[in-house]
N, C-alpha and C positions, 0 to 999 in steps of 0.2 A: 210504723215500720211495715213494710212490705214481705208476708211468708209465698213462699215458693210452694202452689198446688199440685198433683200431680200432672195434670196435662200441661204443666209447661206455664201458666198464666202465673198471676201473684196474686194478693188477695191484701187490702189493704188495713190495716188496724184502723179500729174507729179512732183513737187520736189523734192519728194522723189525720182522719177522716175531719176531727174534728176541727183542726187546725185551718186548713185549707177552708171550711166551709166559716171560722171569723176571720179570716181575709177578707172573702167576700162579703160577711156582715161590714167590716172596717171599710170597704171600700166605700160599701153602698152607704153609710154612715157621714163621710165624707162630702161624697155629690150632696147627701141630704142636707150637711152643712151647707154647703154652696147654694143649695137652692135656696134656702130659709134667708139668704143674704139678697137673692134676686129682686125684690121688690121694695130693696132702703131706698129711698129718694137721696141724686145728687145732683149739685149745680154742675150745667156744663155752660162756658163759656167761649164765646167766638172774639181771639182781638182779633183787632183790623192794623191799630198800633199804638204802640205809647209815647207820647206828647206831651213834650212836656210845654206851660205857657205859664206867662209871667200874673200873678195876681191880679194884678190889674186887664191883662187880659179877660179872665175869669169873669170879675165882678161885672165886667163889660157885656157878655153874654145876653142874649134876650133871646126868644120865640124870634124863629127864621136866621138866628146867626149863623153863617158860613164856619166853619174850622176844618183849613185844607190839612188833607194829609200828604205823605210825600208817596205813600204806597200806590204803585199803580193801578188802572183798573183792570180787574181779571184777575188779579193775583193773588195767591191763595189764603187761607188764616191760617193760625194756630187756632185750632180746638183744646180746650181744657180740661178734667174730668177734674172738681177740687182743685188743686194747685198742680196738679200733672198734664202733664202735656200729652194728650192723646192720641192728636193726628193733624192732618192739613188738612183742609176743605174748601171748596169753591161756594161762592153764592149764587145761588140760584133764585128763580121765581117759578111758585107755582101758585095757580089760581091767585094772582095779586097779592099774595103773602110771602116774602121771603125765608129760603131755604138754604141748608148746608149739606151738600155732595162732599164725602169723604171721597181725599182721592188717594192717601195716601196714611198708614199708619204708623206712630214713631216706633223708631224700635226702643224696647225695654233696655236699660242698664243697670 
């Protein structure tokens, strides 16, 4: 609680004092949650699309088989984090290794 000194200011009680100051422990406790989570390893995944083929398709399969897709070329993915959907993305190449440009983030629901 806040006492009124004489030149007009106030003067705070250390409760109060003390209050406000595990806020900030709480907050900072918080972030330190979050960081301690920053470095869990997840799968992320890029489809391109899902296809479905007949079994015998499948067994068919060998080194070099073609399997068109209907997705045109350029057109973006879903990116995955776990089973959530976390954004679009282009594919790119750099130094002869293929990459994914976010170009766009899902919104959350």
């Amino acid at each position: 609680m806040a006492e009124p000194l004489s030149d007009g200011s106030a003067k705070t009680s250390d409760s109060s004092a003390k209050a406000s100051d595990s806020g900030a422990k709480a907050s900072d406790s918080g972030a330190k949650t979050i960081d301690s989570f920053a470095d869990i390893p997840v799968d992320i995944e890029a489809h391109f699309e899902d296809r479905m083929m007949d079994l015998r398709e499948v067994l068919a399969i060998t080194p070099g088989t073609v399997i068109p897709l209907n997705r045109p070329a350029g057109e973006t993915l879903r990116v995955y984090v776990g089973n959530v959907l976390l954004a679009s993305a282009e594919v790119i190449v750099i130094e002869d290794r293929l990459a994914l440009r976010i170009t766009e983030f899902e919104a959350r629901r």
